[in-house]
N, C-alpha and C positions, 0 to 999 in steps of 0.2 A: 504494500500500500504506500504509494507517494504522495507527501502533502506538499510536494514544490514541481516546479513548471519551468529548469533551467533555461535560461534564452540560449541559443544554442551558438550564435555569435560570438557573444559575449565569451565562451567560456570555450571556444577551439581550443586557444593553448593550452588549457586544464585538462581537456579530454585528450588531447596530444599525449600529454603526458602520462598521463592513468594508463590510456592502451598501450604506453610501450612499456611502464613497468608492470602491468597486468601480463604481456608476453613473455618478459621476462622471466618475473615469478614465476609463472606456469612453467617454464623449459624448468628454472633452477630446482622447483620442486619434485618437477619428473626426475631429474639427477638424481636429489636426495633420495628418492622411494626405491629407486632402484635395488633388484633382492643383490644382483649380485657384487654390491657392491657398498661400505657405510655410507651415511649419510658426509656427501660434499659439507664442508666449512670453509668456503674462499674466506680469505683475509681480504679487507677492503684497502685497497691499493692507496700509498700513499698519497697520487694523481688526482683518485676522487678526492680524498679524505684533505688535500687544498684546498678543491672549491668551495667545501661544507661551512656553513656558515661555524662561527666558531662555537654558538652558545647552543651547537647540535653535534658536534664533532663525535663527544664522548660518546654521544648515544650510538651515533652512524659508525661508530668503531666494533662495537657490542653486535651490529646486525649483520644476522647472515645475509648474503648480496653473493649471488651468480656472476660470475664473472661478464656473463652477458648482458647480466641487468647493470652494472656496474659501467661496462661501454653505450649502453643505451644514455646513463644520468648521465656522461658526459659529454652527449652529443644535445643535450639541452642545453642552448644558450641562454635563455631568460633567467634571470635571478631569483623573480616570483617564480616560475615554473618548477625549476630546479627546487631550490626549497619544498615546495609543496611537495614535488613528488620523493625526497627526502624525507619530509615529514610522514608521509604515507607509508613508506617503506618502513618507518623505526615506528609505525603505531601500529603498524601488523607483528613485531615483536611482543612475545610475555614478558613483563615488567616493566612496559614504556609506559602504562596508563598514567603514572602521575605526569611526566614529563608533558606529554600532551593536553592533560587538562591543564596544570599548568599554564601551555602554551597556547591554548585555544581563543582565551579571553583577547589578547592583542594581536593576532594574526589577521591580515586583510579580513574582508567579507567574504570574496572567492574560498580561499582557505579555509576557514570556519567551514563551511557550507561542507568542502570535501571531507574536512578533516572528521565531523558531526557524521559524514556517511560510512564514515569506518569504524564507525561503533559499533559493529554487528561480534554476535555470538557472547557463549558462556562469562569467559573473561572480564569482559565488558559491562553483564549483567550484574557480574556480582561484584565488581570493586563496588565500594563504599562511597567515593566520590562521584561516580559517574552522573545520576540521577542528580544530584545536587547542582550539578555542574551546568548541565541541560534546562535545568528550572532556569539556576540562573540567565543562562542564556536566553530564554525566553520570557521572562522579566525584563531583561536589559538591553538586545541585542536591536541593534534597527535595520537588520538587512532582513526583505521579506524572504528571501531562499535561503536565509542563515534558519529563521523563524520555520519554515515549513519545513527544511530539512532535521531541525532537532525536534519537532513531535514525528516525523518520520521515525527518527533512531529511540524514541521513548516507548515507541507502540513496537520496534522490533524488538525491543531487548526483551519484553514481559507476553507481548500478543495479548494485550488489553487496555482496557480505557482506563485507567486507574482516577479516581477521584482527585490525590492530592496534584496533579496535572492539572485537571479539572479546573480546582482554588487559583493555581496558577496564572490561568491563562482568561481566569475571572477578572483575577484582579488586574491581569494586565489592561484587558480591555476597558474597563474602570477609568483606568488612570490613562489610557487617550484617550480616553473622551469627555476627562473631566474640563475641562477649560475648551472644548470646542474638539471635536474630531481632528485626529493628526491623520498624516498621509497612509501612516500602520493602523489604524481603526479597521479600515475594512478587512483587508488579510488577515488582522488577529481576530477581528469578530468571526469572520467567516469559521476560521480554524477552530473558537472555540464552540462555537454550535455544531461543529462536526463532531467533536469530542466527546460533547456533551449529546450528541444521536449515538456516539460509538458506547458510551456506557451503560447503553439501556440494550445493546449487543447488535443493534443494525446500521448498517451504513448505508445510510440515505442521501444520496448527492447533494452535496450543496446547492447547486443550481435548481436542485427543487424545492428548496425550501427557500432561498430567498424571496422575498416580499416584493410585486409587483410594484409600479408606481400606482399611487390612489385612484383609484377607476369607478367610473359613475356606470351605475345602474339605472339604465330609461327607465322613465315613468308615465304615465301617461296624465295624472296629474300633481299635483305639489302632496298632495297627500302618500303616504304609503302603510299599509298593511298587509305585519310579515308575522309568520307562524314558527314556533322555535319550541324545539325538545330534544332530548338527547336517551342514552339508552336505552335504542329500541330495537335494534336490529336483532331479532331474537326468532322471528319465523314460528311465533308461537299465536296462540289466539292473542293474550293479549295485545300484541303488535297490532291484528290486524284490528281487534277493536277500537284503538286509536287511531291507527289508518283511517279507516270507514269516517271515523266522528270529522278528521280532518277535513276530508271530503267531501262528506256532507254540507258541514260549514261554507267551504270552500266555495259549493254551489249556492247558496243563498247568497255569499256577500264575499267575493274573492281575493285572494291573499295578491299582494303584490309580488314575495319572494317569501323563501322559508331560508332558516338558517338552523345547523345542526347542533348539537351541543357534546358533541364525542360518543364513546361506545356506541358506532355505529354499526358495525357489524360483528357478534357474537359468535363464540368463546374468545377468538383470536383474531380478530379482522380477516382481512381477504388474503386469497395465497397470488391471485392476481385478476386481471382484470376483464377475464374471460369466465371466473368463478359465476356457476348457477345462479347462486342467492344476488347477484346484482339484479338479476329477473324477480327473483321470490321476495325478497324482502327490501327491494328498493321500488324497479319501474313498477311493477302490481301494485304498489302500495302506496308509492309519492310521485311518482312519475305521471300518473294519471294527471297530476292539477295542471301540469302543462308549464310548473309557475317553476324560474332557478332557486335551487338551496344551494347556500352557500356553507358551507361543511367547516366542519374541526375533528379534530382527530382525538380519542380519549385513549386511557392507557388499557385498554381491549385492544383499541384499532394500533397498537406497538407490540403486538404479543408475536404474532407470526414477524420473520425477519424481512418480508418484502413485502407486508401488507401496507406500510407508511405509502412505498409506491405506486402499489397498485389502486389506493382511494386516489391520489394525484392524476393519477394516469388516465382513468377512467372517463374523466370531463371529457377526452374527447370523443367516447362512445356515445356520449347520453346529452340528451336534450336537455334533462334538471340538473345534473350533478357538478357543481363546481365547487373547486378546490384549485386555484391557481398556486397556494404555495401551501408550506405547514404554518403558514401565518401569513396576514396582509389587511389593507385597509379598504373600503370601498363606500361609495355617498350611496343613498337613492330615499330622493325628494328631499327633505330636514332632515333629515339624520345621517352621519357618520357610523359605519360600524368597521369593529377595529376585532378582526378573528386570531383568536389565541390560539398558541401550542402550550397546553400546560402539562402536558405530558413530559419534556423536551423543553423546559424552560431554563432557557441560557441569558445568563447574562446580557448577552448581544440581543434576544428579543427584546429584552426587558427595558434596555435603553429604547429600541426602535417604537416600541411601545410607549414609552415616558414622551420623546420626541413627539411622536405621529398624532398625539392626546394634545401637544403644546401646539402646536402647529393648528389644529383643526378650527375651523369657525363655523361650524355644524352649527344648527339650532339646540340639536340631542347628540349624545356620543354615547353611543352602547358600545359594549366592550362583551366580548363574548367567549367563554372556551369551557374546560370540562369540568376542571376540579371546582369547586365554590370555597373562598376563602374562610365563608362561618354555615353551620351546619345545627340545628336545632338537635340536642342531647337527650335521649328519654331519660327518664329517671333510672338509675340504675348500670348507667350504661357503661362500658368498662372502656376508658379511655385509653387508646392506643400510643404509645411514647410519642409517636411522632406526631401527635395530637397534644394541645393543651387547652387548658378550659378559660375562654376571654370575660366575654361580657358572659351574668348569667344564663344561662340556657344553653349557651354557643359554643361553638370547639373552634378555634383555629389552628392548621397548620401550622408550626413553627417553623417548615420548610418554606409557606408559599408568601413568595417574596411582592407577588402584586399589587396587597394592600395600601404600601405610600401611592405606589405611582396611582392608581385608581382612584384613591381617596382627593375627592375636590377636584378632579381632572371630567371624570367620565361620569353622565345620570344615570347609567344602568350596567351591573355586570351581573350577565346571565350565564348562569351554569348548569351541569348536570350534575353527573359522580352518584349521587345521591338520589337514593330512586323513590323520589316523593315530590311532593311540590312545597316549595317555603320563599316565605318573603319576609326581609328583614329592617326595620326601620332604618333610615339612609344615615351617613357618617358625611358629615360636610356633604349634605344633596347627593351621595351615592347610594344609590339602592342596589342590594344583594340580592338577587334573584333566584332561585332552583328551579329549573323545570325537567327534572329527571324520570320524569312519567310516562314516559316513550314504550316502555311494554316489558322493559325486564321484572323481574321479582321484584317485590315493594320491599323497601329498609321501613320498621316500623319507627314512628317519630310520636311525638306528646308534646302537645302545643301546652308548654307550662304556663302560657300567660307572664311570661318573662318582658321587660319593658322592650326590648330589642325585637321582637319576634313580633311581627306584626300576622302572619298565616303560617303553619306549618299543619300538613294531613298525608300520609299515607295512602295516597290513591295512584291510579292511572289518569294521564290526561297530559294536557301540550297549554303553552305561553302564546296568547296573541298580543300584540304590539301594533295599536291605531295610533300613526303621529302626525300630527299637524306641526302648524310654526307655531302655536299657543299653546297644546297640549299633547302629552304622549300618556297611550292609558297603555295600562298591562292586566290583561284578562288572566286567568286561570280556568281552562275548559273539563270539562270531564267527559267521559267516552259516550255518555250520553247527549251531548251536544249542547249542554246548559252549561253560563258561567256560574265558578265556585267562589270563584273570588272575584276582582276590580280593586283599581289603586288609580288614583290618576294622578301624573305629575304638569305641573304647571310653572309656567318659565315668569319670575318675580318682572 
């Protein structure tokens, strides 16, 4: 797996070099293996051992060198060249790692970038300083193929995402873009939303997940109403009993767009985009209204390792189903909606997210994805660590990081996760929304009458959303086609 895109101009005389002591090696080593014969030890000629810079000598003294590879490094005239491929020949020795970390931090960009790809194997995994080394690097370093090539040699040394990377590559992104985006924002954001897809075990291309530019949904007048639920893709009756209610609806007084709210397809998302169920438990069921859904992805739709792609993928089979990225923004009529990955919440969304909120001059900003940051507690309920208990009644996640940016930015964040419907009194004009009644099993809930809790029930049923430039109402529907609830919010 390569996280860098060498320019190939730039770096002739580097590849010059590697392929002729790559030839080398390879002859010298065939000497060595030889049965009928020990292992060659050429002495490094005092001729090379002139040109070697001084504060390498020692080392280049130490390294076995073929005679052949030995006439090769002298027919390198470049200084940078030579060196490097000196340097590469004494990090393929046991015992050079400190010299090379060492020497990594001041060595050109070019350098760095080769010296970073000779990290590979045992050796390497397990000196002490390696990893350390590499952080820092990626903390510090500002050549983007220095940056891409050291999470290349951090994922070869283990063949995993590892979290404390993860912090790493958090915080770097953090810190360009605290005072204004620097030129390395995008390459490290990029990198660490990869990182942050590779931890959950799938590698999702980048290019599919980056965020389109803001794109308007025609309308046909300044008004819009859009239908929203999340965990339903389950192919069971209750699915399609929401289905039906949808539809029916639908036909009396018609939805402008729908938008999904994750766990869309059950146990494990899709294996790809030829999979049945896009017939049984999408076009049969949503596909009918004719109207676009604009989808998010929950951590159901992350279970299979190519199902993140194949919901992407799919928009261009199907007349309803859109998914332009694993996150992005889009107007239609007064309202801004801003779709989340919170399955996959990197750093880099979360800025793009904070931005795309500061930015908008929407009349409404709904904010939309899976998990809900507070969660109505029954009594008794045994709270899981990664839970803690906020206002009464409520759990929030200690993990989910949305709540600042959300808070006094966005009038509405709609979720699923939770397979009930809840509404929670707003925190500086934000309102918490559940509509996870889309057809899975119900999570039972107990509306305590808590001051925060304005609805919370245990049913099946879907979110409608009527907004105007004066007012956005938020229904609560049930499979019977009557509303449960009503909230309407009003712009002061």
């Amino acid at each position: 797996m390569q996280w860098y895109s060498p320019r190939s101009v730039r770096h002739v005389w580097v590849g010059a070099a590697i392929l002729l002591c790559a030839l080398a090696r390879a002859s010298g080593m065939a000497d060595a293996q030889s049965p009928s014969q020990p292992p060659a030890q050429p002495q490094v000629s005092e001729e090379l051992l002139a040109r070697v810079p001084e504060d390498l000598r020692e080392a280049a003294r130490k390294t076995v060198m073929s005679e052949r590879l030995q006439r090769d490094l002298l027919g390198l005239s470049a200084p940078g060249e030579f060196r490097l491929a000196i340097l590469l020949r004494v990090a393929d020795r046991a015992g050079a790692e400190d010299l090379i970390l060492d020497k990594l931090p001041t060595e050109p960009p070019r350098t760095r970038m080769y010296l970073v790809q000779a990290m590979r194997g045992a050796r390497w995994a397990a000196h002490a300083r390696t990893r350390p080394t590499l952080h820092r690097l990626l903390t510090d370093d500002t050549d983007p193929d220095t940056i891409r090539a050291t999470l290349d040699a951090l994922w070869s040394l283990s063949r995993t995402a590892d979290t404390d990377t993860l912090r790493v590559l958090r915080e770097r992104v953090a810190r360009e873009h605290k005072d204004g985006p620097t030129p390395l924002f995008e390459t490290v954001g990029h990198l660490e939303h990869r990182w942050q897809t590779l931890t959950r075990g799938t590698m999702l291309p980048t290019f599919l997940q980056k965020p389109p530019a803001l794109f308007t949904v025609p309308t046909k007048r300044r008004t819009v109403r859009v239908v929203a639920f999340g965990d339903f893709g389950t192919g069971t009756p209750e699915q399609r009993d929401v289905a039906q209610a949808i539809q029916r609806l639908h036909r009396r007084r018609p939805f402008t767009l729908g938008v999904t709210l994750g766990d869309n397809f059950y146990p494990r998302g899709m294996e790809s985009t030829t999979d049945v169920r896009w017939t049984t438990y999408w076009e049969e069921q949503y596909g009918r209204l004719g109207v676009p859904f604009y989808a998010t992805l929950g951590n159901h739709d992350w279970m299979l390792p190519d199902s993140p792609a194949a919901e992407l993928m799919y928009a261009a089979r199907s007349r309803t189903w859109r998914m332009p990225a694993t996150y992005y923004t889009f107007v239609a009529g007064p309202v801004q909606f801003f779709a989340t990955d919170t399955t996959a919440m990197s750093a880099t969304q979360q800025i793009w997210l904070r931005d795309a909120l500061d930015r908008s001059r929407a009349r409404w900003k709904v904010v939309y994805g899976h998990h809900p940051a507070y969660r109505e507690v029954p009594e008794g309920f045994d709270v899981p660590e990664s839970f803690k208990v906020g206002k009464k009644g409520l759990m929030q996640a200690d993990m989910f990081r949305l709540v600042p940016i959300l808070t006094g930015r966005a009038d509405v964040y709609l979720a699923g996760h939770e397979h009930s419907m809840q509404h929670f009194k707003p925190e500086e004009n934000t309102h918490h929304v559940i509509a996870g009644g889309g057809g899975r099993t119900l999570y039972p809930v107990q509306n305590t009458g808590a001051s925060a809790v304005l609805f919370a029930k245990s049913t099946l049923g879907f979110a409608v959303l009527d907004a105007t430039d004066d007012r956005l109402t938020i229904t609560f529907v049930g499979t019977d086609g009557q509303p449960m609830y009503e909230h309407v919010l009003t712009h002061p």
